[in-house]
C-alpha positions as a Markdown table, in Angstrom:
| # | Residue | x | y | z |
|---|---|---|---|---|
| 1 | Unk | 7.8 | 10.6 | -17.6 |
| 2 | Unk | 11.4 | 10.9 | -17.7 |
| 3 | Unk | 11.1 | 7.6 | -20.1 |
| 4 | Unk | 8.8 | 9.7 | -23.2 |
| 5 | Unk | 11.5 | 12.8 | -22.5 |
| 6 | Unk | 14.5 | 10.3 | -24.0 |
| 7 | Unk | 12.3 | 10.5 | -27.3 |
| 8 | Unk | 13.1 | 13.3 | -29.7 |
| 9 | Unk | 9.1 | 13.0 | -30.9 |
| 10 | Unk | 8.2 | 13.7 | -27.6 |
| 11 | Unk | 10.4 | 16.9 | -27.1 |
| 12 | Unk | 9.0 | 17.6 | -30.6 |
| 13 | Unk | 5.1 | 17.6 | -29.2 |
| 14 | Unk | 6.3 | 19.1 | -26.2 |
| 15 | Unk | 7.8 | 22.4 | -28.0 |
| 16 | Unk | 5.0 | 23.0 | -30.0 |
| 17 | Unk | 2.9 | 24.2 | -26.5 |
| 18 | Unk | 3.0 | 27.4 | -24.2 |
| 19 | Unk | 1.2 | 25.4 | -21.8 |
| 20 | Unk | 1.3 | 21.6 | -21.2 |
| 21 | Unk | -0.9 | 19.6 | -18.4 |
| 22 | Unk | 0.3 | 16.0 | -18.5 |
| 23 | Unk | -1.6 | 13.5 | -16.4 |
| 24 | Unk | -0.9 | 9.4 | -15.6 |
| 25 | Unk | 3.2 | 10.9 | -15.2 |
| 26 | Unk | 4.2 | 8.4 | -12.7 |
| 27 | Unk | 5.8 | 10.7 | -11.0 |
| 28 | Unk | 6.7 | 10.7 | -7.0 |
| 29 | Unk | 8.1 | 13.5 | -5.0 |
| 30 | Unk | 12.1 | 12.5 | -6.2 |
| 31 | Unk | 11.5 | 13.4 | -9.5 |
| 32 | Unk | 12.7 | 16.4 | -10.8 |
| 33 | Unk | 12.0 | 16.8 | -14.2 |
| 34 | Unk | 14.2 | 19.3 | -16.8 |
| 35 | Unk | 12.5 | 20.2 | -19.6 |
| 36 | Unk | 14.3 | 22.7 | -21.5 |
| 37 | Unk | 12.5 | 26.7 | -22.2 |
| 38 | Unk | 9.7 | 25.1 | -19.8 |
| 39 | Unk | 9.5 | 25.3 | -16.0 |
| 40 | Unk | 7.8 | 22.3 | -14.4 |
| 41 | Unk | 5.3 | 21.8 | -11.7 |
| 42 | Unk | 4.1 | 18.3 | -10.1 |
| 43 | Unk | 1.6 | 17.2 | -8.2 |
| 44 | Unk | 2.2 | 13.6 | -7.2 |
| 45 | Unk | -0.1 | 10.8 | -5.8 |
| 46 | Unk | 2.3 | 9.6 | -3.3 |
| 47 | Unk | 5.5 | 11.1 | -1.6 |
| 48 | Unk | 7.9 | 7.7 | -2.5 |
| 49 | Unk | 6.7 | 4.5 | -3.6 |
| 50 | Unk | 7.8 | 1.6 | -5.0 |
| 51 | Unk | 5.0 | 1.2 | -7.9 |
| 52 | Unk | 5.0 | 5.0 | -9.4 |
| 53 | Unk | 1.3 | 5.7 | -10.6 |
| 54 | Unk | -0.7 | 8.5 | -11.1 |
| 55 | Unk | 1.1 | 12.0 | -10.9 |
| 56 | Unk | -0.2 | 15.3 | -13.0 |
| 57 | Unk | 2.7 | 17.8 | -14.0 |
| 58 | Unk | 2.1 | 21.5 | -15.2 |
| 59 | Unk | 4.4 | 22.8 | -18.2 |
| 60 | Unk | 4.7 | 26.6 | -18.5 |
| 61 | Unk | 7.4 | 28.3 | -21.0 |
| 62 | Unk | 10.0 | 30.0 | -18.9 |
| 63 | Unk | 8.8 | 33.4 | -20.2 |
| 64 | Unk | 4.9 | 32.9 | -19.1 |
| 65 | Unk | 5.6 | 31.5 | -15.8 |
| 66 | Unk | 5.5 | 34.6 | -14.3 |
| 67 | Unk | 1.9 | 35.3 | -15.1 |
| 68 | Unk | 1.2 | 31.6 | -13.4 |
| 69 | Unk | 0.2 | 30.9 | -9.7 |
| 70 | Unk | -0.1 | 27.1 | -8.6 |
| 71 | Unk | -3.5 | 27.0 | -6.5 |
| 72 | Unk | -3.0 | 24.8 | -3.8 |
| 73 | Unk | -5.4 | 22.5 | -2.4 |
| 74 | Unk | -6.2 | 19.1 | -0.6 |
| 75 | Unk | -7.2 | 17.3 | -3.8 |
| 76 | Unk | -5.5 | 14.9 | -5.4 |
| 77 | Unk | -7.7 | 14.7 | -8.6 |
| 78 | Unk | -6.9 | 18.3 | -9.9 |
| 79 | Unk | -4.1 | 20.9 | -10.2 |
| 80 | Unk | -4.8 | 24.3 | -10.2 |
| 81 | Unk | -3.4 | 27.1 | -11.5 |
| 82 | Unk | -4.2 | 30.6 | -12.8 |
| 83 | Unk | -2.7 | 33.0 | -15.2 |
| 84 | Unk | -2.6 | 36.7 | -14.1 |
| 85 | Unk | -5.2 | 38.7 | -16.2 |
| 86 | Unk | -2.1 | 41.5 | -17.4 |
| 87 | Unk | -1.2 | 38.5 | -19.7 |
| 88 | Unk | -4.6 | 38.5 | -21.6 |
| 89 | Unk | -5.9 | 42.6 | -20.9 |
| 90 | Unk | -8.7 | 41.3 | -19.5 |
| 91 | Unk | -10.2 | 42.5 | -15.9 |
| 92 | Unk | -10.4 | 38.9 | -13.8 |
| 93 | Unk | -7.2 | 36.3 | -14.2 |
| 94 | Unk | -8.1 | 32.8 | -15.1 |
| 95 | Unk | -8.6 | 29.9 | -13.3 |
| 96 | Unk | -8.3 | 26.4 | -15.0 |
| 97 | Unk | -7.8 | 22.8 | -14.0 |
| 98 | Unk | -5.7 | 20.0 | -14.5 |
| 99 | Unk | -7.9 | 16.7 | -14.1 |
| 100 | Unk | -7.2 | 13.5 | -13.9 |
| 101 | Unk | -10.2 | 10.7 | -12.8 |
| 102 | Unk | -8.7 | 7.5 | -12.0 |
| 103 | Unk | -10.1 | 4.2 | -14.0 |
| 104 | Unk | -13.6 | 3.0 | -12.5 |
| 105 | Unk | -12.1 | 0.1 | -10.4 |
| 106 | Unk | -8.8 | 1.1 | -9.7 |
| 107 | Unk | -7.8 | 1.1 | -6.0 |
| 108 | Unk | -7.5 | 5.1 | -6.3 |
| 109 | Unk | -11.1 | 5.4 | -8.0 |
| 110 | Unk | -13.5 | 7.1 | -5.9 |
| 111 | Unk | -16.5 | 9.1 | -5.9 |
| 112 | Unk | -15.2 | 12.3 | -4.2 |
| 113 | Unk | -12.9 | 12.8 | -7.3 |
| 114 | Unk | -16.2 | 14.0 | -9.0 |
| 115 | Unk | -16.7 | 16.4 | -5.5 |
């Protein structure tokens, strides 16, 4: 991840978003990742590892973050998150999910991803 942030094309994508999920980030629980107007959430496959793989990362702009909440749970296959309902005037906030399914053969693919 840190790699694509050297590229001025990719800041370019980047700016164009209120919200960003990026998956496949190959990120590990060191990384701290500086995106500027964005704040940045990660949820890593491993704590350290040699071999970086995997990772999902959540982009908010710094001025929406407050309506975000990171949902926390067990899984390693989806981040969740919702946005406070004051931010759309509606009556129920949003939930929505970050996925990522590993590649059918890959040592991390599993059927409880789809559970």
């Amino acid at each position: 991840m840190n790699r694509r942030l050297q590229y001025n094309e990719f800041n370019e994508l980047l700016s164009s978003f209120d919200v960003i999920c990026l998956t496949e980030t190959k990120t590990d629980d060191t990384d701290v990742l500086q995106i500027p107007g964005f704040s940045v959430f990660l949820k890593n496959r491993s704590k350290l590892s040699k071999v970086r793989s995997g990772g999902i990362a959540l982009l908010f702009r710094d001025e929406l973050v407050k309506y975000v909440t990171i949902v926390n749970t067990d899984s390693q296959y989806i981040f969740w998150f919702k946005m406070n309902k004051s931010l759309f005037s509606i009556e129920e906030d949003i939930y929505f999910g970050a996925v990522y399914i590993p590649p059918e053969g890959s040592k991390y693919s599993s059927p409880d991803c789809f559970f």
